[in-house]
N, CA, C and O atoms as a DFTB+ gen file, in Angstrom:
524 C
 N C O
     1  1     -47.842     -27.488      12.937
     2  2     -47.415     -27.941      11.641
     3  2     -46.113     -27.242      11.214
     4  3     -45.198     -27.793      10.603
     5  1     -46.146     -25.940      11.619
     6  2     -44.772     -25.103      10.685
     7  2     -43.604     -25.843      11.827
     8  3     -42.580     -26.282      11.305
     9  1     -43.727     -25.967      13.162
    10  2     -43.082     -26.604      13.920
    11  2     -42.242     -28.199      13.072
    12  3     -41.066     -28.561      13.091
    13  1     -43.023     -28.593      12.650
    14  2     -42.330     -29.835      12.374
    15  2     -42.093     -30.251      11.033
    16  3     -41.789     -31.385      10.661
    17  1     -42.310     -28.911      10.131
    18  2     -41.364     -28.818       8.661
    19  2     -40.410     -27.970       8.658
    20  3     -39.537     -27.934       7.791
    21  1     -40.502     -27.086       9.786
    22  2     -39.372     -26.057       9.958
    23  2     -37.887     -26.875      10.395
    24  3     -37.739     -27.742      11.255
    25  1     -36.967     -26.327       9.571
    26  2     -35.416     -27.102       9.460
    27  2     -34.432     -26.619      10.865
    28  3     -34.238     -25.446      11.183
    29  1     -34.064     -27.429      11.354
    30  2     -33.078     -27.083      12.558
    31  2     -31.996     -25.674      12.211
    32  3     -31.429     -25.619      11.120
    33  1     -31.854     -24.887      12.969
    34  2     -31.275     -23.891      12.950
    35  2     -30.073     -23.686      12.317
    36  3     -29.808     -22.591      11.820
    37  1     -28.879     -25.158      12.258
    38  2     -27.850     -25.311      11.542
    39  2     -28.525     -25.807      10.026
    40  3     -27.803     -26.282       9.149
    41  1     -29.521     -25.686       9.907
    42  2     -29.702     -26.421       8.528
    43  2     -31.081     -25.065       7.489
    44  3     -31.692     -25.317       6.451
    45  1     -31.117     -23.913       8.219
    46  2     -32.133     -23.059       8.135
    47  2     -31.881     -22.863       6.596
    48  3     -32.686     -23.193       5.725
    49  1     -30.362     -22.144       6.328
    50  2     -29.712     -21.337       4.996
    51  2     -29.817     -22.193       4.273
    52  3     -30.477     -21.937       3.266
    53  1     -29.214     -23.677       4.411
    54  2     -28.927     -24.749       3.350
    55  2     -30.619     -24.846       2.783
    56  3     -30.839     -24.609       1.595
    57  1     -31.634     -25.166       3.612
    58  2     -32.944     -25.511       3.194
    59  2     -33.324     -23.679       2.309
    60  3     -33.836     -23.709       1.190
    61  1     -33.079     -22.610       2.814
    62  2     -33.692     -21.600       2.046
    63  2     -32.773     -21.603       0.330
    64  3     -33.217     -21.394      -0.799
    65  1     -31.372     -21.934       0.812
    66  2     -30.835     -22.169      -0.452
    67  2     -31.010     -23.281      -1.798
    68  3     -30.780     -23.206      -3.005
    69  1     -31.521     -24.287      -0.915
    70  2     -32.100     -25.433      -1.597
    71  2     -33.535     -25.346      -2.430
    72  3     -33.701     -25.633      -3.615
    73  1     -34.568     -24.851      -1.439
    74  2     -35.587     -23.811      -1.825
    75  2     -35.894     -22.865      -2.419
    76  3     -37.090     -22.576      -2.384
    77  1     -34.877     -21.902      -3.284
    78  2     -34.339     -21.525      -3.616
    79  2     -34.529     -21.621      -5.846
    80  3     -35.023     -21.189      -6.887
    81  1     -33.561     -22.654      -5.084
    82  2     -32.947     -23.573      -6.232
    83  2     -34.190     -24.083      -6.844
    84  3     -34.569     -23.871      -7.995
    85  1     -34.664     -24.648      -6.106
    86  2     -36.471     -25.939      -6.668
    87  2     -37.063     -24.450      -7.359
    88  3     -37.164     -24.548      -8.582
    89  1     -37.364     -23.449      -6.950
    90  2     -38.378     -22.612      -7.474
    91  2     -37.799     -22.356      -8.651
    92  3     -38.493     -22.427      -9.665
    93  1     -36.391     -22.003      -8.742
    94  2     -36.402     -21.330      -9.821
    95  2     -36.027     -22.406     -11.032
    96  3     -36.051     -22.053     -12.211
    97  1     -35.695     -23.685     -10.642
    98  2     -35.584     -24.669     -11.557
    99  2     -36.992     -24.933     -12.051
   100  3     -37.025     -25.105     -13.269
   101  1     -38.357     -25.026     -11.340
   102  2     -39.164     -25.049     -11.345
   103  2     -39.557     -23.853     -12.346
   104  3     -39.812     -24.310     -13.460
   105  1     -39.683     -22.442     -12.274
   106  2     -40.608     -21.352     -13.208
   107  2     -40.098     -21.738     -14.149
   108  3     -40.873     -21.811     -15.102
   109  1     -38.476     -22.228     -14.470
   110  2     -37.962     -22.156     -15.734
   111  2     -38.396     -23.302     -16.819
   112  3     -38.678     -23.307     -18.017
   113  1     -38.314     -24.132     -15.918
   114  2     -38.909     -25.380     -16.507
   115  2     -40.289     -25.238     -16.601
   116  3     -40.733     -25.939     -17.510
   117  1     -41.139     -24.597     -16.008
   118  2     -42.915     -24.543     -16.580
   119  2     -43.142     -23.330     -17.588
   120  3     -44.157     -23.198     -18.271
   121  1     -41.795     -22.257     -17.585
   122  2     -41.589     -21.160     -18.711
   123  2     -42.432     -20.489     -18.498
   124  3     -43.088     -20.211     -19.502
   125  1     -43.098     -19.613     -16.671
   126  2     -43.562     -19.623     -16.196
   127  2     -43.324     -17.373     -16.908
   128  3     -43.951     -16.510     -17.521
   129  1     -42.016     -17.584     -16.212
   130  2     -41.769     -16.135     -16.849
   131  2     -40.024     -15.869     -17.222
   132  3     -39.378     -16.910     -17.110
   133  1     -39.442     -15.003     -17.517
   134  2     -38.209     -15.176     -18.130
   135  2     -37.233     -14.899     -17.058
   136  3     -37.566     -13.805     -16.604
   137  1     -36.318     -15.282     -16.497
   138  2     -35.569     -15.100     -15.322
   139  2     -34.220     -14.326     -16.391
   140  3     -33.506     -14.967     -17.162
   141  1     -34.170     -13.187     -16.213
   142  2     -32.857     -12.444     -16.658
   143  2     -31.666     -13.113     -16.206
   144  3     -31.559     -13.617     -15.088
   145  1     -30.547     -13.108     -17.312
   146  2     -29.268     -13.650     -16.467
   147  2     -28.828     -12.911     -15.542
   148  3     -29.326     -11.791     -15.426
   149  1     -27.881     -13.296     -14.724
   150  2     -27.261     -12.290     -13.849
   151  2     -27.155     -12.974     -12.747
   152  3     -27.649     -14.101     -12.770
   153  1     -26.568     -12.560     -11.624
   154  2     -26.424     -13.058      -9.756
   155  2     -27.551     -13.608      -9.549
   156  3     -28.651     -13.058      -9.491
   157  1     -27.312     -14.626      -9.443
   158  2     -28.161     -15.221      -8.253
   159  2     -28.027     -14.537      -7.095
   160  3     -26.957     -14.057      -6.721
   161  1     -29.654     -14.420      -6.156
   162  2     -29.841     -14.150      -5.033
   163  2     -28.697     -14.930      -3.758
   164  3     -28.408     -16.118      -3.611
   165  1     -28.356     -14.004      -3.170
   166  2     -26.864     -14.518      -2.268
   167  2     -28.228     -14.685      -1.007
   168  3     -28.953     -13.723      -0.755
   169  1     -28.384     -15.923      -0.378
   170  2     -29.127     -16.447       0.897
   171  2     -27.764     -16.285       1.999
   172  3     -26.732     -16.934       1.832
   173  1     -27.900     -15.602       2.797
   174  2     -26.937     -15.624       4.123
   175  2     -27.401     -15.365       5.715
   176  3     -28.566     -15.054       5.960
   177  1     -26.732     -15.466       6.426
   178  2     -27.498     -14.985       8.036
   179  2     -27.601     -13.469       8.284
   180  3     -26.811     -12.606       7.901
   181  1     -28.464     -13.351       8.830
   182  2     -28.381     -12.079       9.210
   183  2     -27.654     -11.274      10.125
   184  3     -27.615     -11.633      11.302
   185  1     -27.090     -10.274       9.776
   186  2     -25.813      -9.864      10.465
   187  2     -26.488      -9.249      11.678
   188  3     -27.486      -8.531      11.623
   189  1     -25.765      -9.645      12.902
   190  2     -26.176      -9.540      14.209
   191  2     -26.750      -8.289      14.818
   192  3     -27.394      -8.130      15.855
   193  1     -26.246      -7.242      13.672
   194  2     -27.004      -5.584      14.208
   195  2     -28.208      -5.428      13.629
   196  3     -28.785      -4.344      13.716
   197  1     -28.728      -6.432      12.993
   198  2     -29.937      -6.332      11.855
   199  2     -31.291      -7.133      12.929
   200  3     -32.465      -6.780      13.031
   201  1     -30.633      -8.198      13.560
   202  2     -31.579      -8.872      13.974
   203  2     -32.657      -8.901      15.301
   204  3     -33.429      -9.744      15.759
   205  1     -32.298      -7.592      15.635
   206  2     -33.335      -6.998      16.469
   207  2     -34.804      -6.274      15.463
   208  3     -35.976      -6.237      15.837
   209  1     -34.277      -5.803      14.231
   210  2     -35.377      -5.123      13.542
   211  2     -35.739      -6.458      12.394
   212  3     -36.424      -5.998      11.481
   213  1     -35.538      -7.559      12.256
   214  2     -35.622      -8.012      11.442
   215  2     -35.459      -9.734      11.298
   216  3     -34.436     -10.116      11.866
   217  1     -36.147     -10.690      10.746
   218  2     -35.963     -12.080      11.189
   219  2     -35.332     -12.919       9.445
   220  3     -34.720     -13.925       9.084
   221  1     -35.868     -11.923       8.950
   222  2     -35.183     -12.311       7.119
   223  2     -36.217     -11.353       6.529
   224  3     -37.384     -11.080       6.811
   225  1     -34.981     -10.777       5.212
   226  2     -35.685      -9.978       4.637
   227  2     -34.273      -9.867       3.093
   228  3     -33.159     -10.319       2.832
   229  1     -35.250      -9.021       2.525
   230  2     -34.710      -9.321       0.986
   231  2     -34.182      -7.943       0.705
   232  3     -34.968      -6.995       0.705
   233  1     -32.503      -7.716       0.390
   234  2     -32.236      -6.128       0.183
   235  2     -31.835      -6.206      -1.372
   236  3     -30.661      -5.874      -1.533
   237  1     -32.400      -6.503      -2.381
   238  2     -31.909      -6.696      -3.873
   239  2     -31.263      -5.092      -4.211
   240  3     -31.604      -3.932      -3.983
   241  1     -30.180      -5.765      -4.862
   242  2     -29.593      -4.362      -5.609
   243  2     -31.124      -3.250      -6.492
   244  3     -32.295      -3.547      -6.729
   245  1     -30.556      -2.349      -6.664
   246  2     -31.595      -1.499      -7.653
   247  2     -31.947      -2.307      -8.964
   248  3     -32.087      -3.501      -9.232
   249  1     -32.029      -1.067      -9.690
   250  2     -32.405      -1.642     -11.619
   251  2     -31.154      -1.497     -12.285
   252  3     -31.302      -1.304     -13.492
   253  1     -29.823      -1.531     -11.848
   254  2     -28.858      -0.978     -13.023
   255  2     -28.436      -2.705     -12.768
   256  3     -27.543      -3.036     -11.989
   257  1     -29.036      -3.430     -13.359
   258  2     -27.890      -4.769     -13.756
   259  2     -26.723      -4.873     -13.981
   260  3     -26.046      -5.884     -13.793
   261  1     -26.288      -3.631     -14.494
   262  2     -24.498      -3.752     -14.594
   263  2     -24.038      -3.453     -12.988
   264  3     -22.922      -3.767     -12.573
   265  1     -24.790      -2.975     -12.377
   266  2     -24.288      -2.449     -11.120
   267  2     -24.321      -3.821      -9.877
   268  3     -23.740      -3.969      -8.802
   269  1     -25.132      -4.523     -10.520
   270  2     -25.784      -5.776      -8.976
   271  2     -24.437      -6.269      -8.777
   272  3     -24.181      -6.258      -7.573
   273  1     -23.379      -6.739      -9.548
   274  2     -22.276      -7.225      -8.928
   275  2     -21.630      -6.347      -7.339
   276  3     -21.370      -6.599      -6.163
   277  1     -21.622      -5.149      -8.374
   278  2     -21.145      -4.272      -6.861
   279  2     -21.895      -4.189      -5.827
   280  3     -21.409      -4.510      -4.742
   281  1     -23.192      -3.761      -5.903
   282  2     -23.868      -3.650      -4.909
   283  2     -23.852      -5.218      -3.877
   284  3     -24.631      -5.531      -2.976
   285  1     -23.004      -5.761      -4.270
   286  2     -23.484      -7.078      -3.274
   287  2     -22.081      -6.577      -2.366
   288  3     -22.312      -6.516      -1.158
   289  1     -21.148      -6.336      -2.636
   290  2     -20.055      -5.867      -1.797
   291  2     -20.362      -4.383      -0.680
   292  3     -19.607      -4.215       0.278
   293  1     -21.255      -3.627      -0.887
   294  2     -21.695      -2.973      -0.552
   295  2     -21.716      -2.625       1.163
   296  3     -21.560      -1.550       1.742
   297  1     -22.002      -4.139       1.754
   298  2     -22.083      -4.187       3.231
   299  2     -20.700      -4.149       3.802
   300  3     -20.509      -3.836       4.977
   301  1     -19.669      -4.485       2.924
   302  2     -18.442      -4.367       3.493
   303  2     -17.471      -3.184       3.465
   304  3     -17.453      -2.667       2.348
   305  1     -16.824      -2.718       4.171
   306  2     -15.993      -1.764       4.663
   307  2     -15.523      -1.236       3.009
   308  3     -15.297      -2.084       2.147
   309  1     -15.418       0.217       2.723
   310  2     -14.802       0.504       1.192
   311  2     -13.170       0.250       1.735
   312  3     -12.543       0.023       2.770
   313  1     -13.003       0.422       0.522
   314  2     -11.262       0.416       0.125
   315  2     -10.477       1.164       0.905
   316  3      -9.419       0.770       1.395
   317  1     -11.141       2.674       1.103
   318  2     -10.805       3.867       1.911
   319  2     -10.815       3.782       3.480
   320  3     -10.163       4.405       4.318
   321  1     -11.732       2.842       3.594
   322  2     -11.985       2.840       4.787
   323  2     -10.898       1.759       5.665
   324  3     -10.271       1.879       6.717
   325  1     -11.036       0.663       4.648
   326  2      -9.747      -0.008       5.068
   327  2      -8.589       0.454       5.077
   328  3      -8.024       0.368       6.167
   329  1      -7.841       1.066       3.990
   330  2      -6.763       1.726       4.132
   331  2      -6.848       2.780       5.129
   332  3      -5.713       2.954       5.574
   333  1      -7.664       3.541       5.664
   334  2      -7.458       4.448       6.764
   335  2      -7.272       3.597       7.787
   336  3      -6.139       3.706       8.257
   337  1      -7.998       2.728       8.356
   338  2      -7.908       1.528       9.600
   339  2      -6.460       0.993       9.466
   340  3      -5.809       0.691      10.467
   341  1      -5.911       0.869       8.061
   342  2      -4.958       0.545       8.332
   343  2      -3.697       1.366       8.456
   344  3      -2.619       0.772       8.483
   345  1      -3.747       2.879       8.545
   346  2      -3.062       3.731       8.801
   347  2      -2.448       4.287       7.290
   348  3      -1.253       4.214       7.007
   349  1      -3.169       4.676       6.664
   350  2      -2.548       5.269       5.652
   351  2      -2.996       6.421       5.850
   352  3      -4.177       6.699       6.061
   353  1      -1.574       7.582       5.765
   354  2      -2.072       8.945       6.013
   355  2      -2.727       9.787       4.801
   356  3      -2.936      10.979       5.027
   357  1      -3.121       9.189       3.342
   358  2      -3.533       9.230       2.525
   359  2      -4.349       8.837       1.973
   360  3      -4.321       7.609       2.055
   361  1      -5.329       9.257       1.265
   362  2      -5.993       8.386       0.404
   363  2      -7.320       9.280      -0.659
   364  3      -7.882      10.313      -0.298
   365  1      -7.541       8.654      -1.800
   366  2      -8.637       9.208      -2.927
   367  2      -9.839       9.974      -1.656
   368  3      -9.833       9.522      -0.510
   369  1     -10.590      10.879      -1.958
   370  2     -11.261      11.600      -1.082
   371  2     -12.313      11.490      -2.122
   372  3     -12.326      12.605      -2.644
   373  1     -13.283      10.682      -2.759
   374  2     -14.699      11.043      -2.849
   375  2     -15.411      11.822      -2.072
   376  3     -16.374      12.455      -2.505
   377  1     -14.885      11.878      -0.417
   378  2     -16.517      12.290       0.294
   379  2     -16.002      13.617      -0.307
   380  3     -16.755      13.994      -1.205
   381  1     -15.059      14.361      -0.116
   382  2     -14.464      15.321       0.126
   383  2     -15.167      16.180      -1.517
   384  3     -15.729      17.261      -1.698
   385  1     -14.780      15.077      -2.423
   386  2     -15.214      16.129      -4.225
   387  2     -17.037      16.097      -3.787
   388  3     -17.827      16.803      -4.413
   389  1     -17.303      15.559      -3.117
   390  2     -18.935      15.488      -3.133
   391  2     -19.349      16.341      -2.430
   392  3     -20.274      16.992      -2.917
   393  1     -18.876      16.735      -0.995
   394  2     -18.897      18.431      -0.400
   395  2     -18.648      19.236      -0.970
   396  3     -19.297      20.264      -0.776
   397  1     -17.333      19.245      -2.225
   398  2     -17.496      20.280      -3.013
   399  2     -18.529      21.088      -3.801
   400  3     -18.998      22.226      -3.827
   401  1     -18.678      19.536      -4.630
   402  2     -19.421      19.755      -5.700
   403  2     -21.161      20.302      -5.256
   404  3     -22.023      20.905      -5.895
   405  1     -21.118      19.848      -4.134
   406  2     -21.843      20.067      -3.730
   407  2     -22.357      21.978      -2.843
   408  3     -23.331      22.710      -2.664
   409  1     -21.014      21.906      -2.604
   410  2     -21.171      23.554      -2.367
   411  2     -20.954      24.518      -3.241
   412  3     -21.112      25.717      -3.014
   413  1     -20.455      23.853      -4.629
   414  2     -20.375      24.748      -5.605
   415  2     -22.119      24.964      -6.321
   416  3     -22.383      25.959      -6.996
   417  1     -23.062      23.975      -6.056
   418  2     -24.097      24.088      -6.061
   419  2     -25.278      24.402      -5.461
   420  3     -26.437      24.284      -5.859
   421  1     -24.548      25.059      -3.854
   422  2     -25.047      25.545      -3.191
   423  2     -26.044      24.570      -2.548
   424  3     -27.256      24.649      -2.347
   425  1     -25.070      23.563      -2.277
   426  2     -26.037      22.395      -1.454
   427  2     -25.278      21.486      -0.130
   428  3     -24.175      20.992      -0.367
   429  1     -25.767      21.329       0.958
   430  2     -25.176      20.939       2.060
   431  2     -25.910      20.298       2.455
   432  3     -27.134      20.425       2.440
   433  1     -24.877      18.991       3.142
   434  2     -25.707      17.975       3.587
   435  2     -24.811      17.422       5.026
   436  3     -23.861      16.662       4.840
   437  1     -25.159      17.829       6.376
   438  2     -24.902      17.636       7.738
   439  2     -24.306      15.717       7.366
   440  3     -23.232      15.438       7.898
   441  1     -24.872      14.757       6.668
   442  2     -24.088      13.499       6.885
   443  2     -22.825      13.329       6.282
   444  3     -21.927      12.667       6.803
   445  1     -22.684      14.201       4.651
   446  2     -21.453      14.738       4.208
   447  2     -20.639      15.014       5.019
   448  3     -19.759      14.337       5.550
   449  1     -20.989      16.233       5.143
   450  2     -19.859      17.103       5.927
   451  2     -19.611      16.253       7.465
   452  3     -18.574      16.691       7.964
   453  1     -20.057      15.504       8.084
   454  2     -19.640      14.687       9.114
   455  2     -19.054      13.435       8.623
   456  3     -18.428      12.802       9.475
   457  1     -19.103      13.014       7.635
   458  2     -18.183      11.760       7.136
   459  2     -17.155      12.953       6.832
   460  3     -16.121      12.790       7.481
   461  1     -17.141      13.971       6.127
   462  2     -15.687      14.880       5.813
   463  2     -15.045      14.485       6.728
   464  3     -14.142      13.653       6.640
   465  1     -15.632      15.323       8.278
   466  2     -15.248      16.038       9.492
   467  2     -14.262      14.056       9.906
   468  3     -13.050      13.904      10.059
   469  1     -14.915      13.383       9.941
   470  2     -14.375      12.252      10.460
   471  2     -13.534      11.471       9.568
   472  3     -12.990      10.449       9.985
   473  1     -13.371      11.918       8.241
   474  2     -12.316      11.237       7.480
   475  2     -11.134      12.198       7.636
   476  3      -9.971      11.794       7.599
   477  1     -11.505      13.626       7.833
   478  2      -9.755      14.233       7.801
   479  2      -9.554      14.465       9.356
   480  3      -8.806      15.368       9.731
   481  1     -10.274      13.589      10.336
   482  2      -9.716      13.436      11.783
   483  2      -8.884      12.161      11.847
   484  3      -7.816      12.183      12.460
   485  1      -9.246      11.227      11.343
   486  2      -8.528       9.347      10.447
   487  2      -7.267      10.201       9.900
   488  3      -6.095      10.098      10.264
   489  1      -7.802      11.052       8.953
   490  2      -6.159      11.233       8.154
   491  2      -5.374      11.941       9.003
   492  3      -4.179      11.647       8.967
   493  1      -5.730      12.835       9.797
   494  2      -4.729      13.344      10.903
   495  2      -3.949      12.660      11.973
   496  3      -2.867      12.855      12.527
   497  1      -5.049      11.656      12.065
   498  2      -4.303      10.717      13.532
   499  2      -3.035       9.873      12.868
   500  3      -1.983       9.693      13.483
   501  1      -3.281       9.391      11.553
   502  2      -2.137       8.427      10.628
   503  2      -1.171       9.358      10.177
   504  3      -0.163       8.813       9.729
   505  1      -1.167      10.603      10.156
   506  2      -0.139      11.258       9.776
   507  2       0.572      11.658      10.635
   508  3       1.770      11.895      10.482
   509  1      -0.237      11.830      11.956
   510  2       0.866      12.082      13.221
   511  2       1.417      11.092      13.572
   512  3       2.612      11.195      13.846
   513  1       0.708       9.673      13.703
   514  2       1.084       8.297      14.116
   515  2       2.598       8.315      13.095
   516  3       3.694       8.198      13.643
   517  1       2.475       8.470      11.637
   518  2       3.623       8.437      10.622
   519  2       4.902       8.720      10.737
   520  3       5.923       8.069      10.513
   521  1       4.546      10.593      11.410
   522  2       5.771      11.170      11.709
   523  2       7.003      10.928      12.388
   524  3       7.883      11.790      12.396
């Protein structure tokens, strides 16, 4: 039976997105419960390093509603990261105030300090590349 309601592989997203849509047109219209404004759930494929642990699954932002916009950008490369890829021998250092702040509180964290260790090896290679 699931065999022959299940949607062809090019048509999987469109039917979960469509599906989607019916439910929640559906609670709203039976006033079932109150759907907060905000983002709609983004339906997409699963990115190819995911799909050994995983066949679909749901990663919703946290509870800060002002925040869900951002968090949907989240999977993609930061600002920093692009501008280092793209050879800038510069750039804003969050990781860097967060090792601080962090050792001014007498707290260390081995994934910190290895994003440090590998962001001022990026900024070294673009500044020699520069010279």
């Amino acid at each position: 039976m699931v065999n022959r309601e299940h949607p062809s592989a090019d048509r999987v997203i469109h039917e979960v997105k469509a599906g989607l849509a019916a439910l929640r047109a559906f609670v709203v219209a039976h006033r079932i419960v109150t759907i907060p404004p905000g983002p709609e759930p983004l339906v997409r494929e699963t990115p190819p390093f995911m799909r050994a642990t995983t066949f679909a699954s749901m990663d919703p932002p946290g509870p800060f509603e002002k925040y869900a916009a951002a968090a949907q950008s989240l999977g993609s490369p930061s600002s920093a990261a692009r501008a280092l890829a793209a050879g800038a021998p510069n750039i804003e250092r969050t990781d860097r105030l967060v090792q601080t702040i962090g050792a001014q509180k007498g707290m260390k964290n081995d994934v910190v300090d290895r994003t440090v260790a590998l962001v001022d090896g990026k900024i070294a290679q673009n500044r020699r590349a520069a010279a």
